[in-house]
MIMI-89802 format. One record per residue (C-alpha): residue number from 1; residue in one letter; x, y negated, z. Coordinates in nm, 3 decimals, padded with zeros to 5 digits, always signed. Last residue first. Layout:
<atoms>
sero->NUM lumti->a x->X y->Y z->Z
...
</atoms>
This chain:
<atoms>
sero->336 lumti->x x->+10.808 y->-10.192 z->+11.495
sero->335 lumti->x x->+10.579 y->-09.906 z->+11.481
sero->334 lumti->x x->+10.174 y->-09.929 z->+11.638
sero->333 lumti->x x->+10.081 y->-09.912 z->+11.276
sero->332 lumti->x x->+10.251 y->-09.610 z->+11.191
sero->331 lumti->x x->+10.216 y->-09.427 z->+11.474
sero->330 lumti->x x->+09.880 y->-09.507 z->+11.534
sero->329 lumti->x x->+09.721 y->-09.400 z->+11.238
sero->328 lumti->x x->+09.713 y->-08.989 z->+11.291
sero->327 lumti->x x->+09.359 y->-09.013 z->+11.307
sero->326 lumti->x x->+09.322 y->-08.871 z->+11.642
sero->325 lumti->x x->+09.603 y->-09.148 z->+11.765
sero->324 lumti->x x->+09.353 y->-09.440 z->+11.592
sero->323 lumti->x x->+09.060 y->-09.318 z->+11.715
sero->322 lumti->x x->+09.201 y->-09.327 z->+12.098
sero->321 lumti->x x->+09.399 y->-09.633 z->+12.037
sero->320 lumti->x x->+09.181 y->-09.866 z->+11.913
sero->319 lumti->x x->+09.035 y->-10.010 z->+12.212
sero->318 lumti->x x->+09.355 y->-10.080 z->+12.348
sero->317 lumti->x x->+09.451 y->-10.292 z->+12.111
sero->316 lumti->x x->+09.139 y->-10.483 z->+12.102
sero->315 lumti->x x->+09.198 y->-10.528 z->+12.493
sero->314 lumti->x x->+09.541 y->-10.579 z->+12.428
sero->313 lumti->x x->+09.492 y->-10.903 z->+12.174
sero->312 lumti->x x->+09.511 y->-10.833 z->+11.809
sero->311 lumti->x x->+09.762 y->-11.004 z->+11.642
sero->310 lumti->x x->+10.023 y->-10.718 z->+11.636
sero->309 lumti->x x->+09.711 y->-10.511 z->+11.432
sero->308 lumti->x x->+09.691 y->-10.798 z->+11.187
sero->307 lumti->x x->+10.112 y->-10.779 z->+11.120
sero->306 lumti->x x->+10.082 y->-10.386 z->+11.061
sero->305 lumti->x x->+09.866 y->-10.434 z->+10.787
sero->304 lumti->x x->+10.045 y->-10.690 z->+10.605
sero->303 lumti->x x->+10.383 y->-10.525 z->+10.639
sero->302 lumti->x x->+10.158 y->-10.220 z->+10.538
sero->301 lumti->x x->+10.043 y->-10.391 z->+10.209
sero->300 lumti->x x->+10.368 y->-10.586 z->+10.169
sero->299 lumti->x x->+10.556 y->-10.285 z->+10.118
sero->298 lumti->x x->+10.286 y->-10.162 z->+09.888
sero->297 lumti->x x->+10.378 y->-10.465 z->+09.636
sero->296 lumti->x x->+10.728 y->-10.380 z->+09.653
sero->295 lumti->x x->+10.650 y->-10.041 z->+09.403
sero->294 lumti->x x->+10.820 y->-09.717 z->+09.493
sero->293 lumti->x x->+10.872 y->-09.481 z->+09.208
sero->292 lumti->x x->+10.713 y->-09.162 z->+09.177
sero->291 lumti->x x->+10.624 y->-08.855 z->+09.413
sero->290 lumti->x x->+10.326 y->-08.640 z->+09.536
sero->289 lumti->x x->+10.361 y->-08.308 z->+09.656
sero->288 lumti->x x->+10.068 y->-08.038 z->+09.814
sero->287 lumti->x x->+10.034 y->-07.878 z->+10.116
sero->286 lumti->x x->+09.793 y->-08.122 z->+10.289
sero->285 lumti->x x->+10.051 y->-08.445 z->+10.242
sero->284 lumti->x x->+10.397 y->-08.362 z->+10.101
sero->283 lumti->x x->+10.617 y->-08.735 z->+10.036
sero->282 lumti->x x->+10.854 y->-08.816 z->+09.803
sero->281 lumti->x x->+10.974 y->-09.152 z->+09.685
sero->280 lumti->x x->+11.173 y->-09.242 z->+09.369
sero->279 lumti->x x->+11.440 y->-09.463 z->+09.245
sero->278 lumti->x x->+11.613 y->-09.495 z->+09.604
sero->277 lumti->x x->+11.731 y->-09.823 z->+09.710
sero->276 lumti->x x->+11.765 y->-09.753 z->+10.045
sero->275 lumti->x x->+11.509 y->-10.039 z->+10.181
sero->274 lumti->x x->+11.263 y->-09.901 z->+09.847
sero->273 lumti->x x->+11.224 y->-09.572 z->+09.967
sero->272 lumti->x x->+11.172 y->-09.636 z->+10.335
sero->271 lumti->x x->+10.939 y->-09.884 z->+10.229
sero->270 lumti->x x->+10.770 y->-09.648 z->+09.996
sero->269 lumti->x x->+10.761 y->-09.371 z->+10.277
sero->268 lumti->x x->+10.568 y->-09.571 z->+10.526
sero->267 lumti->x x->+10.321 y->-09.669 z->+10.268
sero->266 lumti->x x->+10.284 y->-09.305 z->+10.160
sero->265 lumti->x x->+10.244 y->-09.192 z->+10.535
sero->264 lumti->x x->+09.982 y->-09.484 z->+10.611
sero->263 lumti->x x->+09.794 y->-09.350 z->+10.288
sero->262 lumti->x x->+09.799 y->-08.977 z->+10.386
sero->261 lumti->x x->+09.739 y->-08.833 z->+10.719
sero->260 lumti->x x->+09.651 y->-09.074 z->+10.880
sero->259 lumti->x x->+09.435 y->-09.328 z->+10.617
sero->258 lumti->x x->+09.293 y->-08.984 z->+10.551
sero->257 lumti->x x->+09.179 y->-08.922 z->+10.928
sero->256 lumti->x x->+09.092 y->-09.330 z->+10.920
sero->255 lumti->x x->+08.801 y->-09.206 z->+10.640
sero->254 lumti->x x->+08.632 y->-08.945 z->+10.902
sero->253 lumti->x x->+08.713 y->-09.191 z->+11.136
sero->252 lumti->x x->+08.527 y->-09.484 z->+10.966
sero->251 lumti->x x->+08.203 y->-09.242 z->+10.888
sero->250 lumti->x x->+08.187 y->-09.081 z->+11.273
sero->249 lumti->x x->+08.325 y->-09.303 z->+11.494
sero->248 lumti->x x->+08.448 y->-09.653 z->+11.471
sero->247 lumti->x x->+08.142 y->-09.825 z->+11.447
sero->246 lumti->x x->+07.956 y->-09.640 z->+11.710
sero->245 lumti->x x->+08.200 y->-09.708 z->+11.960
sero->244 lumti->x x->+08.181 y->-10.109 z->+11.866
sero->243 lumti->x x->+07.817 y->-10.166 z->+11.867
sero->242 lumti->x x->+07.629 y->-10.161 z->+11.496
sero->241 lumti->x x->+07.657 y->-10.449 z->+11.302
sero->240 lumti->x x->+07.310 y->-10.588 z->+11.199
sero->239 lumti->x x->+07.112 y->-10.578 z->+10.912
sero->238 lumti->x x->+06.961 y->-10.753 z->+10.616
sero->237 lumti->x x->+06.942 y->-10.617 z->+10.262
sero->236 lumti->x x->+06.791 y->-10.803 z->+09.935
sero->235 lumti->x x->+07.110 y->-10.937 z->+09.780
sero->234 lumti->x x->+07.219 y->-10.563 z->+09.764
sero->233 lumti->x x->+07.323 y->-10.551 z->+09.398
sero->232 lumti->x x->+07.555 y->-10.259 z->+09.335
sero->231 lumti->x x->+07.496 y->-10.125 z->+09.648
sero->230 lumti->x x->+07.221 y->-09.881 z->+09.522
sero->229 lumti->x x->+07.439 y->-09.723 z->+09.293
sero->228 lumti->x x->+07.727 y->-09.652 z->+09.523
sero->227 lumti->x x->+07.441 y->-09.528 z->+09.784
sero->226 lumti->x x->+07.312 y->-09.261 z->+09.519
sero->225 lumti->x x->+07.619 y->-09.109 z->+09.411
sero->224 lumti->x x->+07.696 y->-09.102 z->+09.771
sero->223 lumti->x x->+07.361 y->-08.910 z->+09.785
sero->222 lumti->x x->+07.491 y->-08.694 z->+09.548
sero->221 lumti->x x->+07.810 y->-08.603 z->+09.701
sero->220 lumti->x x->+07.933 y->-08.228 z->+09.581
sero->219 lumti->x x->+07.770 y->-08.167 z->+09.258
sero->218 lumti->x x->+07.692 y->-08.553 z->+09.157
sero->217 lumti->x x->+08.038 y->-08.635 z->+09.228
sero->216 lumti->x x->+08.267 y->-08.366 z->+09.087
sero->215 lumti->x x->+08.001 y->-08.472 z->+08.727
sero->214 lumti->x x->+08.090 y->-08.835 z->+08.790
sero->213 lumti->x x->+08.459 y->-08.767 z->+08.847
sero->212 lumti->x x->+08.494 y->-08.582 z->+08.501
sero->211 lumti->x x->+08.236 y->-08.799 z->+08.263
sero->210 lumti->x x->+08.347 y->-09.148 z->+08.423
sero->209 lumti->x x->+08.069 y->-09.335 z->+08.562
sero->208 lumti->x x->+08.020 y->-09.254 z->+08.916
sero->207 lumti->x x->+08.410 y->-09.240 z->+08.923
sero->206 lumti->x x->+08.348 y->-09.642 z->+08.840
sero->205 lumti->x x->+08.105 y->-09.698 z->+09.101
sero->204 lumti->x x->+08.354 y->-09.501 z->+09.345
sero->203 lumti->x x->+08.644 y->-09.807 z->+09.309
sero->202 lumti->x x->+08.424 y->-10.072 z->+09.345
sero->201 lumti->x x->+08.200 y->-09.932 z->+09.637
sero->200 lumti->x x->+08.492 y->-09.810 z->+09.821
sero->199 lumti->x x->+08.581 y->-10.236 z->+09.833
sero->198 lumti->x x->+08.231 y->-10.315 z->+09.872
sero->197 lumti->x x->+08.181 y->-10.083 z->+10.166
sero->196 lumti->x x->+08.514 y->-10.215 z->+10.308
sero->195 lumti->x x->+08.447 y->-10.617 z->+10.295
sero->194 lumti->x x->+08.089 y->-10.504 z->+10.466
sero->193 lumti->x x->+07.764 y->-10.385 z->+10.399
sero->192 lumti->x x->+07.474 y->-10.438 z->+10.706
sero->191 lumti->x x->+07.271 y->-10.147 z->+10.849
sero->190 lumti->x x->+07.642 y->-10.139 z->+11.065
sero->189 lumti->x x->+08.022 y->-10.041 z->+11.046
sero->188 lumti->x x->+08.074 y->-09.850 z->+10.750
sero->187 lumti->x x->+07.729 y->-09.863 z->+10.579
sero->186 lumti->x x->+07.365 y->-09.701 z->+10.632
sero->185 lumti->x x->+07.026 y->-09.863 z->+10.536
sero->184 lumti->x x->+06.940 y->-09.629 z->+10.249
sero->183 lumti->x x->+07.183 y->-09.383 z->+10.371
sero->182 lumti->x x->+07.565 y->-09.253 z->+10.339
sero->181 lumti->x x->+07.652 y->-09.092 z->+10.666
sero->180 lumti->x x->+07.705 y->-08.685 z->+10.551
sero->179 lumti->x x->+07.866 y->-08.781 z->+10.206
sero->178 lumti->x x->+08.119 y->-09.034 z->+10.260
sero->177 lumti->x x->+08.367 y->-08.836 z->+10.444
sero->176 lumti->x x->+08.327 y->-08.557 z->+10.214
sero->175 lumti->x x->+08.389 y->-08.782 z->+09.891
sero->174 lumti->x x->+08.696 y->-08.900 z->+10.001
sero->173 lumti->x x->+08.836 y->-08.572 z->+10.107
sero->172 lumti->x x->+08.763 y->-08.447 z->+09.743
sero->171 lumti->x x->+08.930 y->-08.728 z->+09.587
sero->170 lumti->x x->+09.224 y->-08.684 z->+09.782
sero->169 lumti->x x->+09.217 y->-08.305 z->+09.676
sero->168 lumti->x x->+09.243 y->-08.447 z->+09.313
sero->167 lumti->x x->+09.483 y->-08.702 z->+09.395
sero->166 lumti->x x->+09.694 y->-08.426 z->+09.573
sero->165 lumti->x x->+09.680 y->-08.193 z->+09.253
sero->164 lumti->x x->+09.758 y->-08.422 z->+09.014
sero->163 lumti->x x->+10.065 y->-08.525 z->+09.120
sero->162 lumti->x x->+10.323 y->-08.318 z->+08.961
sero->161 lumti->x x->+10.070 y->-08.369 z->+08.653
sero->160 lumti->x x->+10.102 y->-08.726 z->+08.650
sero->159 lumti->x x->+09.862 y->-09.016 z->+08.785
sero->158 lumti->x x->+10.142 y->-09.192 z->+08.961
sero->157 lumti->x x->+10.080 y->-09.581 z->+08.897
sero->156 lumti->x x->+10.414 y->-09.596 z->+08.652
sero->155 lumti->x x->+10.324 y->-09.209 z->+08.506
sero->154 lumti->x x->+10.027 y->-09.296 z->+08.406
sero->153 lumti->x x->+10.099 y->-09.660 z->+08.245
sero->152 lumti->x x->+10.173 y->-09.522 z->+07.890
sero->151 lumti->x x->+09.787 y->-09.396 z->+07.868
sero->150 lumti->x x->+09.643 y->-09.719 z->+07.965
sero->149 lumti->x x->+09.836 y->-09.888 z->+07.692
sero->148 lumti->x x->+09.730 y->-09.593 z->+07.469
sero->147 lumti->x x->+09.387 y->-09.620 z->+07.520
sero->146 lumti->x x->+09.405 y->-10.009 z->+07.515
sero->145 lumti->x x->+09.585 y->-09.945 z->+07.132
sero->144 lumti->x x->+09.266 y->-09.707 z->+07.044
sero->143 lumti->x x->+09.027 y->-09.938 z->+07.134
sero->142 lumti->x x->+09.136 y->-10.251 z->+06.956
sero->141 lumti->x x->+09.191 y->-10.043 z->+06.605
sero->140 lumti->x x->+08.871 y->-09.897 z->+06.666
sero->139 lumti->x x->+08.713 y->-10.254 z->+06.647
sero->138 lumti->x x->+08.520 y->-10.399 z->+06.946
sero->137 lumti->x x->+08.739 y->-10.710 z->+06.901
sero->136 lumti->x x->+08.923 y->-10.744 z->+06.603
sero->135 lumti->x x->+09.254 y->-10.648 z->+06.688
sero->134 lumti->x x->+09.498 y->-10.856 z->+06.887
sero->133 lumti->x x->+09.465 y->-10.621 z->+07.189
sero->132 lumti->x x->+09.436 y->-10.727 z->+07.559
sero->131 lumti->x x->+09.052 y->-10.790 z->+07.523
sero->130 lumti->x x->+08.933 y->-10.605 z->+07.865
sero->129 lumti->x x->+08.581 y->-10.598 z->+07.743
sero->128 lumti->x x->+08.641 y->-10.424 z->+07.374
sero->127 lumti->x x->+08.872 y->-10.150 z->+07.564
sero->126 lumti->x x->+08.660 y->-10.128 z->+07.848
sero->125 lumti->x x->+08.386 y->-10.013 z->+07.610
sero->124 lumti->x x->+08.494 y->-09.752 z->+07.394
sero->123 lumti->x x->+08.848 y->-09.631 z->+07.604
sero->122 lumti->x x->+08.645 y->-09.504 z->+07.877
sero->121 lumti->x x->+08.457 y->-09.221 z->+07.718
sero->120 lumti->x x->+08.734 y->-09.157 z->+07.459
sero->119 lumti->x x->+08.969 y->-09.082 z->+07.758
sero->118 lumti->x x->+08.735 y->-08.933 z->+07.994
sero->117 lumti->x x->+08.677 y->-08.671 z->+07.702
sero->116 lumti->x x->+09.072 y->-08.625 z->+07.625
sero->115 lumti->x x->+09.147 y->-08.565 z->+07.977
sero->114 lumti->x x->+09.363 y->-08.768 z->+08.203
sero->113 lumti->x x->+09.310 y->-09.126 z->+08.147
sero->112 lumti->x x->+08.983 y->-09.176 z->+08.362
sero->111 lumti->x x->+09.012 y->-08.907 z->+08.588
sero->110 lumti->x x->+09.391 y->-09.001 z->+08.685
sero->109 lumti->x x->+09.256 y->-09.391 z->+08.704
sero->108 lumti->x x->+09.033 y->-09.313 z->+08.904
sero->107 lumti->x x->+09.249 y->-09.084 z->+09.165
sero->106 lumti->x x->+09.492 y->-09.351 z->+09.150
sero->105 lumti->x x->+09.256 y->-09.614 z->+09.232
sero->104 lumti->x x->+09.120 y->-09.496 z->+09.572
sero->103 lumti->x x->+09.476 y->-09.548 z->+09.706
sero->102 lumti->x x->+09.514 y->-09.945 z->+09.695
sero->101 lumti->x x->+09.222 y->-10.045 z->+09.665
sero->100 lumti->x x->+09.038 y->-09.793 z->+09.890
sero->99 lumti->x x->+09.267 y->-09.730 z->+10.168
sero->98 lumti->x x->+09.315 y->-10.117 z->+10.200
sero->97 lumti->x x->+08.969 y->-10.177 z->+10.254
sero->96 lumti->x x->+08.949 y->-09.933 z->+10.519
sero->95 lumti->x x->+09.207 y->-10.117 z->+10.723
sero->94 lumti->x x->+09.071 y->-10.465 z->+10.677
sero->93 lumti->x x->+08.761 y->-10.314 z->+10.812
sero->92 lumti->x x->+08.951 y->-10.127 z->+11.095
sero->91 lumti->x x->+09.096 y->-10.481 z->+11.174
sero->90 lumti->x x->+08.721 y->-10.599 z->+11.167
sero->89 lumti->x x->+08.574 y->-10.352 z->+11.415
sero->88 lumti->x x->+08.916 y->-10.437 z->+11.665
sero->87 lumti->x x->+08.821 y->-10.784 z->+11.606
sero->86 lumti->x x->+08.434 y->-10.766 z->+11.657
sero->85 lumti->x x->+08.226 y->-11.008 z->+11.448
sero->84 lumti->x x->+08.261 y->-10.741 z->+11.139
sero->83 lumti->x x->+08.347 y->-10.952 z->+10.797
sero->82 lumti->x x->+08.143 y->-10.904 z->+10.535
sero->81 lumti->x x->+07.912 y->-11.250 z->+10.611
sero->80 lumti->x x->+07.581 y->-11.278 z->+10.534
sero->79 lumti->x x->+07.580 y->-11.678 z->+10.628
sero->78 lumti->x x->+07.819 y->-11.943 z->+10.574
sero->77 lumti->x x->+07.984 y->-12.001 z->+10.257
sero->76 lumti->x x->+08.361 y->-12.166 z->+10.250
sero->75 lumti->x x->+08.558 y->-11.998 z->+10.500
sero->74 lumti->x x->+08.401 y->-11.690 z->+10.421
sero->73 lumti->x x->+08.444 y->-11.710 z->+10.078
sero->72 lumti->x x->+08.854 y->-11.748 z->+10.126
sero->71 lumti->x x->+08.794 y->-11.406 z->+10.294
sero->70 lumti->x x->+08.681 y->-11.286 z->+09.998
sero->69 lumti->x x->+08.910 y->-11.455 z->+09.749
sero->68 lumti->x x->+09.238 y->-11.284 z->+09.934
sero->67 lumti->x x->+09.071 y->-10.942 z->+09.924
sero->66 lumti->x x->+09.004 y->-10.995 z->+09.586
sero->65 lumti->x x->+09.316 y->-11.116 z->+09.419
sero->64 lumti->x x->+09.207 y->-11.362 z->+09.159
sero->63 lumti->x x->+09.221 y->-11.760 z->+09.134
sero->62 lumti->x x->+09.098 y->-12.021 z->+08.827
sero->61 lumti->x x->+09.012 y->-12.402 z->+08.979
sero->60 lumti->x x->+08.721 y->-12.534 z->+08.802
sero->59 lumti->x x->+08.622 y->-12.735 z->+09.078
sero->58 lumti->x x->+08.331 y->-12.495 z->+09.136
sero->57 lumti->x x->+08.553 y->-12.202 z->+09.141
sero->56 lumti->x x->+08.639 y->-11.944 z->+08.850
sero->55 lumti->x x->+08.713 y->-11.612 z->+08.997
sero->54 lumti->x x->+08.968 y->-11.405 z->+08.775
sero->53 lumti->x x->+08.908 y->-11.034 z->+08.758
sero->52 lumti->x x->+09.117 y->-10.885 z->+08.649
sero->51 lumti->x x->+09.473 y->-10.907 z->+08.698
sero->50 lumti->x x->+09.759 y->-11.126 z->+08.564
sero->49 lumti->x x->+09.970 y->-11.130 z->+08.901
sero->48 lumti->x x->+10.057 y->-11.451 z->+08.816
sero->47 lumti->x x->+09.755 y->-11.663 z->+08.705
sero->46 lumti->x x->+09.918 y->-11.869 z->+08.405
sero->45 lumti->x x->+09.718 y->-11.684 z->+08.140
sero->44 lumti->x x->+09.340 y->-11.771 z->+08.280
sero->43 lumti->x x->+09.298 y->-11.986 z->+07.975
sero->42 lumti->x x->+09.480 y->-11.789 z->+07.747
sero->41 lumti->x x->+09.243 y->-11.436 z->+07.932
sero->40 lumti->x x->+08.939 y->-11.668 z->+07.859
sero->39 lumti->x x->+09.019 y->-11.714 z->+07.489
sero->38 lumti->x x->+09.046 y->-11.315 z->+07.452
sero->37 lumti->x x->+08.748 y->-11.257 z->+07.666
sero->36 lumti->x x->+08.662 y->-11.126 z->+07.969
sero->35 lumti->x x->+08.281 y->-11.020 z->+08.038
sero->34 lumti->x x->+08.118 y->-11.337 z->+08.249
sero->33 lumti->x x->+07.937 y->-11.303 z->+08.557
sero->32 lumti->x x->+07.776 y->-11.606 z->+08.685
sero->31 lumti->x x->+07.799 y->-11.744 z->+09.043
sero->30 lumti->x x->+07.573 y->-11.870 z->+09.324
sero->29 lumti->x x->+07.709 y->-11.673 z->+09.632
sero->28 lumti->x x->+07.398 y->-11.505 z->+09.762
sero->27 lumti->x x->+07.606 y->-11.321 z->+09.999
sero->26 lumti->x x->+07.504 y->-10.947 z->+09.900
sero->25 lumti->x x->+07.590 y->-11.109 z->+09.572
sero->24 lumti->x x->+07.912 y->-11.239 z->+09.561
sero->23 lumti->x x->+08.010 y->-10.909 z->+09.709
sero->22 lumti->x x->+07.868 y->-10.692 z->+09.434
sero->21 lumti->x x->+08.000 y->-10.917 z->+09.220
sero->20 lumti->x x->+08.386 y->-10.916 z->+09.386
sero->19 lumti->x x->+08.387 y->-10.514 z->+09.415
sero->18 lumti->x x->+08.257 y->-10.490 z->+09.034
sero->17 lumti->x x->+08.556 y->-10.712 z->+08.941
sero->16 lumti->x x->+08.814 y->-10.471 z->+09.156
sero->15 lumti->x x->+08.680 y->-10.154 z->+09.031
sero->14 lumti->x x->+08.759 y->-10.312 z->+08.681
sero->13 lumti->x x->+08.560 y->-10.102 z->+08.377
sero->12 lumti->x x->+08.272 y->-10.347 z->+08.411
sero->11 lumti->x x->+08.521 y->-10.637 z->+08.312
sero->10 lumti->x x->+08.570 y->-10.933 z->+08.461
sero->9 lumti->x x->+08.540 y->-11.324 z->+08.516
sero->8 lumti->x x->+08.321 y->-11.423 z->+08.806
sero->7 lumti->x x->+08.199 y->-11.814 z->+08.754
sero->6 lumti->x x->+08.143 y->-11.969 z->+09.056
sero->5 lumti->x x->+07.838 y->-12.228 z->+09.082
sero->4 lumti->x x->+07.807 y->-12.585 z->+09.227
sero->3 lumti->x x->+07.781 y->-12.739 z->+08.897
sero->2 lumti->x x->+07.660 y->-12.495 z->+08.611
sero->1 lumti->x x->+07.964 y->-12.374 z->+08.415
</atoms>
């Protein structure tokens, strides 16, 4: 690795590694992208969560977790930064971000593992990238056993036919509050991209890809199809953030309305879950069921969450309130 450089260590079929390079470079992080090997998965082995991808520091450190490297890159790189300069701005950011990493996914990964055409789609190339098979690599051997790990964890991240038709219709939802504000010089909360844009830009690059969400995509959101393409390297765009009503109307409350009305509600039901010791959670959002077993994880997602809105001073506080009660976000945030 060239001194002074990162080295990003993914796969193209991670939302989470394309969310990190598209980050890295909007900032004009020095890095190089490297596809995920068998020697570097030993190497990166002791990383607990194992998850891709793995960013390599200068030091030649090994750490993963997006969110948590991205805000560690703000600390250390100055300039272009993805983090709104307004708190309440930023807390919606944070917000946002959550929606898409930790709901966004289970639409994907339904798409991607659901039908038999997704399946063989997917299965070529991630399979011979994500190198968790002892079979020759890029042999069929190596991709069928990642289609059937993939398969086997359906049911564990929810992508099952009892809920199939909520992560369907959240998919939907997703890509109408996108589709009227995307633009050529139009993002969340300015002309400028931030921590949220590349987070929905991870997990929508990859339903821009797969045969079944690509083709619900391109009939219903097209220039969303476009702006997740564009975004993929946007070292060349400069902007501002826009003024704090603007930034939380329109595009951000058309996503906090699903935050409402469905993620905060699933959160809040998986901690409710998991403090009785129940083996499965159940929630009805928009009509339709969704239900499997909690995970801790989540728990610390909205402890998380709810612990940045308690920092916020009044004012901020305050100034939330209004988009946050039409949303349906308040309640769950605001709760002790």
């Amino acid at each position: 690795m060239t001194e002074g450089r990162y080295r990003l260590i993914g796969s193209t079929a991670s939302p989470y590694a394309l969310k990190l390079r598209a980050l890295l470079r909007y900032r004009r992080i020095p890095h190089d992208w490297v596809i995920m090997t068998k020697a570097l998965r030993e190497a990166t082995a002791h990383l607990r969560p194992m998850l891709i991808p793995v960013l390599q520091y200068p030091d030649g450190s090994y750490r993963g977790e997006t969110t948590t490297l991205a805000y560690d890159l703000e600390k250390r790189h100055r300039g272009r930064s993805v983090i709104p300069e307004d708190k309440a701005v930023a807390f919606i950011c944070d917000l946002l971000e959550d929606l898409a990493d930790e709901w966004a996914v289970k639409p994907l990964f339904l798409y991607r593992w659901w039908d038999v055409e997704d399946q063989a789609y997917v299965s070529r190339w991630a399979g011979e990238e994500w190198s968790t098979s002892e079979a020759e690599t890029g042999s069929a051997q190596e991709i069928e056993e990642f289609r059937q790990r993939q398969i086997s964890r359906m049911a564990i991240l929810g992508a099952t036919a009892e809920n199939k038709p909520l992560l369907e219709e959240s998919y939907r939802r997703i890509l109408a509050a996108f589709e009227p504000h995307v633009g050529m010089t139009r993002y969340l909360f300015g002309s400028r991209p931030s921590l949220a844009d590349f987070a929905w830009f991870g997990q929508l690059s990859e339903m821009a890809t797969d045969p079944t969400p690509m083709r619900i995509m391109r009939a219903a959101a097209p220039f969303t199809d476009h702006w997740v393409r564009r975004l993929d390297d946007a070292s060349g765009v400069d902007g501002a953030w826009y003024p704090r009503e603007q930034a939380l109307s329109g595009w951000a409350e058309a996503l906090l309305k699903i935050a409402g009305e469905l993620y905060l509600p699933f959160l809040v039901a998986n901690e409710k879950a998991l403090a009785k010791g129940l083996e499965r959670l159940e929630i009805t959002v928009w009509g339709l069921p969704y239900a499997l077993a909690p995970f801790k994880y989540q728990v610390k997602c909205l402890q998380q969450l709810r612990e940045k809105f308690a920092a916020l001073n009044a004012a901020d506080r305050d100034a939330l309130q209004p988009p946050l009660e039409r949303t349906g976000c308040w309640m769950h945030l605001a709760a002790n």
